[in-house]
N, C-alpha and C positions, 0 to 999 in steps of 0.2 A: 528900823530898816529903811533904807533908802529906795525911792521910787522911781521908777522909771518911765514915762511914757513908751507906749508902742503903737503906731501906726498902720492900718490894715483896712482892708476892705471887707474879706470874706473872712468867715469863722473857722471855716476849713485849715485857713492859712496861718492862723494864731500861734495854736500850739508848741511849734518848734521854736517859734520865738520867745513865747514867755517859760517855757522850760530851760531855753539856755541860758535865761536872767537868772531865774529861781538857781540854776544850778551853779552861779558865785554868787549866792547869796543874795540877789538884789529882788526887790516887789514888782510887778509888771503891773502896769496901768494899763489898759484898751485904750484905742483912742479911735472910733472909729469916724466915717465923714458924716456930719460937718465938722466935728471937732467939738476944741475949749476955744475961748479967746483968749488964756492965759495957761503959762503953764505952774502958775501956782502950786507949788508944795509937791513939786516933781524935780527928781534931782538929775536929770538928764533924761535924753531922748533918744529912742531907736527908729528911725524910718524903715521901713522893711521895703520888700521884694514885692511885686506887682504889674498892674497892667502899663503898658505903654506910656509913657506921657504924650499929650498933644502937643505935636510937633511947630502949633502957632504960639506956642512958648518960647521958642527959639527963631520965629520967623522962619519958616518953613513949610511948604506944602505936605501933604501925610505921603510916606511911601504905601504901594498896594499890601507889601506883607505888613502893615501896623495892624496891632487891634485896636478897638474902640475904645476911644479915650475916657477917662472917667476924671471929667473938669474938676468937681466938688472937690475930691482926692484931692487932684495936683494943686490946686490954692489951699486948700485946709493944711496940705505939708510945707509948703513955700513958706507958710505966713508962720507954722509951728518954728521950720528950722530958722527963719530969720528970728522969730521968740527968743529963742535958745542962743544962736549966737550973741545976741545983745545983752542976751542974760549972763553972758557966760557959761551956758550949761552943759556938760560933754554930751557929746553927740557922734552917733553910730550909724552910718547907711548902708546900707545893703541892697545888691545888683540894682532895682529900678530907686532905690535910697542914691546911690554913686552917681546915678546920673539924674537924678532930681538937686541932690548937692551941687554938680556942674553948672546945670540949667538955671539953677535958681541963684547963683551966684555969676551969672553971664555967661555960661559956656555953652554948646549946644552938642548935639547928637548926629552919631552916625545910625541913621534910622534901622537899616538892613544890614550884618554883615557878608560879603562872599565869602565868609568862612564860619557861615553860623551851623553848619551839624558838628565842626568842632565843639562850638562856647555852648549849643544847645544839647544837653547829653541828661535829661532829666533820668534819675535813679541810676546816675552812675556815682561811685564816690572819686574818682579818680578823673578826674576827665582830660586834665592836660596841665603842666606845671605853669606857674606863673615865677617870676625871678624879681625880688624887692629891691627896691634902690637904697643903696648902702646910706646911712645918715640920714634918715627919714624914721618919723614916731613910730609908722610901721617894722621896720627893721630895729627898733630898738625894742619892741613887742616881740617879734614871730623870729627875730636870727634875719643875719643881710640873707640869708642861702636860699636857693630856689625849692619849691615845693610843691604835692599836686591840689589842687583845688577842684571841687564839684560846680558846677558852670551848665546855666539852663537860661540863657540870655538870645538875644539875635540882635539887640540892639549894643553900643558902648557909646561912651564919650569921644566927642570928637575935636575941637576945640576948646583946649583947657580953657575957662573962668580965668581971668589976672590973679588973685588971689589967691590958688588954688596952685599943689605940685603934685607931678606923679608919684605915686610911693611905688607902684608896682606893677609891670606888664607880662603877659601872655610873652610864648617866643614869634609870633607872629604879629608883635608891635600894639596888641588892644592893651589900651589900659587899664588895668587890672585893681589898683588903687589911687587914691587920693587923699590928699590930706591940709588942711590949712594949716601954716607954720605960723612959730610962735608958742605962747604956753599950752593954751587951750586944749579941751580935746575934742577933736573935730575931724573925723576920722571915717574914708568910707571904701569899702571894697568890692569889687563885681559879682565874687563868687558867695555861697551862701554856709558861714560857717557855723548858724546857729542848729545846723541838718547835725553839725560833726564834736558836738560840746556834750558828753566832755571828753569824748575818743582821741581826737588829734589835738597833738601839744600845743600849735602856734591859733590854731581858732579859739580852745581856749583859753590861751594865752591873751589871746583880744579881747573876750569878755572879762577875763580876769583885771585887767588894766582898764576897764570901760568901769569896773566896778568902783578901783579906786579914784579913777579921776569923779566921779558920784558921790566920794564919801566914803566908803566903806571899808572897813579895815579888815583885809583880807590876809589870811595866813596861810 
């Protein structure tokens, strides 16, 4: 079976993540902070959903609505997903994953949105459509066509990374995805699809393609 790292702070917040591995087949690995210093005999990596990053990551002062930063995290994930890319190892990010992705590949953050009781809608499954850029890995995963996504964020990306292209935004211009071009798979999105696996066609569609680029020969 192919393994997977997964990245997490609280225990609480595990479970939906290693059920939507298990559920295309894949092993979930904990990974919690401090970390490995390797990701030895893991076949790719999920960064998951979480607190805040510190915004002196980005050179930036903390806006009032952040929470409290939780350093150990954001270097123990920084250093995992730079692991992983050098490794070549496909990798998955999720809401505070998308903009650890950004951040840690240069890009920085819009700390607050003015339109966060949109993107903030926790326990709703529907919360507002996001629209995929046609010719992006994402759109070759989920369909180019627009769809609705569950979204419990108030932060987003603000400053794409060089590196880095949108795959997919909100209709009110937040970016929704991201993704590094080329073979790899390196792939991360705002909203949380591991809540919706294996209900909705195009989030399982993501892990199902998160599997194979792992290894695993899915049918």
């Amino acid at each position: 079976m192919k393994r997977i790292g997964i990245t997490y702070r609280f225990e609480e917040k595990y479970p939906p993540y290693r059920d939507a591995v298990l559920a295309v087949g894949l092993e979930p690995v904990p990974i919690v902070p401090p970390g490995v210093d390797s990701l030895h005999g893991l076949d790719g990596l999920l960064i998951a959903g979480g607190t805040d990053l510190n915004p002196s990551l980005y050179q930036q002062a903390s806006h009032p609505e952040n929470e409290t930063p939780d350093d150990e995290r954001d270097a123990m994930e920084i250093r995992l997903l730079r692991l992983a890319l050098q490794s070549d190892l496909p990798v998955l990010c999720i809401c505070r994953g998308l903009q650890l992705f950004n951040v840690a590949l240069g890009g920085d953050l819009l700390q607050h949105l003015d339109q966060t009781p949109l993107h903030r809608q926790r326990g709703v499954t529907d919360a507002h459509p996001v629209d995929i850029v046609p010719g992006t890995k994402l759109a070759a995963i989920t369909g180019p066509q627009s769809f609705y996504v569950n979204s419990r964020h108030h932060q987003a990306a603000g400053r794409i990374a060089p590196e880095l292209i949108v795959s997919a935004r909100s209709a009110d211009g937040i970016v929704e995805g991201l993704e590094l071009p080329g073979p790899r798979f390196a792939l991360a999105v705002q909203w949380h699809p591991e809540d919706r696996v294996p209900d909705r066609a195009e989030d399982t569609a993501l892990f199902r393609e998160f599997a194979v680029a792992a290894g695993l020969n899915v049918t």
